[in-house]
C-alpha positions as CSV (number, residue, x, y, z in Angstrom):
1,X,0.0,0.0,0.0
2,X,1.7,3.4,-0.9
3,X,0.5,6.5,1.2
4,X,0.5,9.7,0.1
5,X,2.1,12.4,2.1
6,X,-0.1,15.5,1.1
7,X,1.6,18.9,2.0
8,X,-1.8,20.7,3.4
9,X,-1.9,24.4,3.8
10,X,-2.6,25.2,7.7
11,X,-5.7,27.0,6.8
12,X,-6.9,23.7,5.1
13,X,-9.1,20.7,6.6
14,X,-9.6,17.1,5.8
15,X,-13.2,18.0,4.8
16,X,-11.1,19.8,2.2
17,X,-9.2,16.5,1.1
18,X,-12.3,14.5,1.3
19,X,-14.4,17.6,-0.9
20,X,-11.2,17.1,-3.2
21,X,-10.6,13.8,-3.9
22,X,-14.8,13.4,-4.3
23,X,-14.4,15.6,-7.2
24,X,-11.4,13.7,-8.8
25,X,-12.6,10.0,-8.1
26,X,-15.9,10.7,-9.6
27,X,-14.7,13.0,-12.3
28,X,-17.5,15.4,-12.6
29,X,-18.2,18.9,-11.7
30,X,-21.6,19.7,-8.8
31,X,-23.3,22.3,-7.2
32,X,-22.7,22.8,-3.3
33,X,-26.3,20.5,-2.8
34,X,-25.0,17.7,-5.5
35,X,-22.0,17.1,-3.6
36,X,-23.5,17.3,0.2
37,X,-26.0,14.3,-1.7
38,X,-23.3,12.5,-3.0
39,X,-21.2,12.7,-0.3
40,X,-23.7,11.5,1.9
41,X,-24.3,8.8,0.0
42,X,-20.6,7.8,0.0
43,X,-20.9,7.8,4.3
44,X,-19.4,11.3,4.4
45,X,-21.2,13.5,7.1
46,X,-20.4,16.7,5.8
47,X,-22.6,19.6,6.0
48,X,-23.9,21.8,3.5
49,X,-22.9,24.5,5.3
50,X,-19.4,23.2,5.4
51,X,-19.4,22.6,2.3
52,X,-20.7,26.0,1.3
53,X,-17.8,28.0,3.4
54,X,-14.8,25.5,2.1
55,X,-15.5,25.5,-1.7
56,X,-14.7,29.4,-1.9
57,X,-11.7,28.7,-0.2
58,X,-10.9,25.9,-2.1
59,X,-11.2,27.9,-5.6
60,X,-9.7,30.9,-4.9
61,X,-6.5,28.4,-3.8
62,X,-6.8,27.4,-7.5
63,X,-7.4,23.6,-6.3
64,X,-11.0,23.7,-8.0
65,X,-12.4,25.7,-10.7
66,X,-16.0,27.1,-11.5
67,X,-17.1,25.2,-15.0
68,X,-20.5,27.0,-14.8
69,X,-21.5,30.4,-12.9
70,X,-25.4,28.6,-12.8
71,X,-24.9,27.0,-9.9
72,X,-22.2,27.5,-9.6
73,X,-21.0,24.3,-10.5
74,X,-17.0,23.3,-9.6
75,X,-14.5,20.6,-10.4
76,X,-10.9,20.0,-9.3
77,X,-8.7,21.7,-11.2
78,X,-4.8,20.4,-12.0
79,X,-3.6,22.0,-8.9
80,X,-6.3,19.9,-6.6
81,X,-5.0,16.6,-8.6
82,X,-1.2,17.4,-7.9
83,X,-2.5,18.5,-4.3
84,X,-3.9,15.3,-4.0
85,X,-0.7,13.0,-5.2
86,X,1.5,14.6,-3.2
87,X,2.9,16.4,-6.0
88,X,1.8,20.2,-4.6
89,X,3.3,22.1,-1.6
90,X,0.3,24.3,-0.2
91,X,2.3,24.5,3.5
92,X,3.7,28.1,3.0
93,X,0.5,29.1,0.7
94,X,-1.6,31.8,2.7
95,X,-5.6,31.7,3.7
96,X,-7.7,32.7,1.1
97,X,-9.9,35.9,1.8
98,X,-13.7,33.7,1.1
């Protein structure tokens, strides 16, 4: 079994990794309300008002991206992916403003 050691930013959560590696695994961009239902789902308890207050914080980090202002709609972005492998260092990055 190979772990991955995932340099988090300190402002970051492990909702945040769990958010993030929903939208990679299942490869498709949702609302705030499609990913509290498929989270749930899954046996994630996440809140919707968790997940309303980390996906700002999560864009404007560049690790997900708004595919559709209706919505809005979001998917993890290249960033999130290389987050997610181990490949990113977010330690030193600072806590977005949302």
């Amino acid at each position: 079994m190979h772990v991955v050691r995932r340099n988090r930013a300190p402002w970051m959560t492990g909702r945040d990794d769990i958010i993030l590696e929903y939208l990679e695994d299942s490869g498709t961009a949702l609302n705030k309300r499609g990913l509290e239902i498929n989270l749930r789902k899954e046996g994630y308890d996440i809140s919707y008002s968790t997940i309303k207050r980390r996906l700002p914080k999560l864009h404007e980090a560049g690790l997900i991206e708004v595919v559709s202002e209706k919505g809005p709609w979001y998917q993890i972005t290249e960033e999130g992916t290389e987050y997610l492998e181990g490949d990113a260092n977010l330690r030193d990055e600072p806590e977005p403003d949302s």
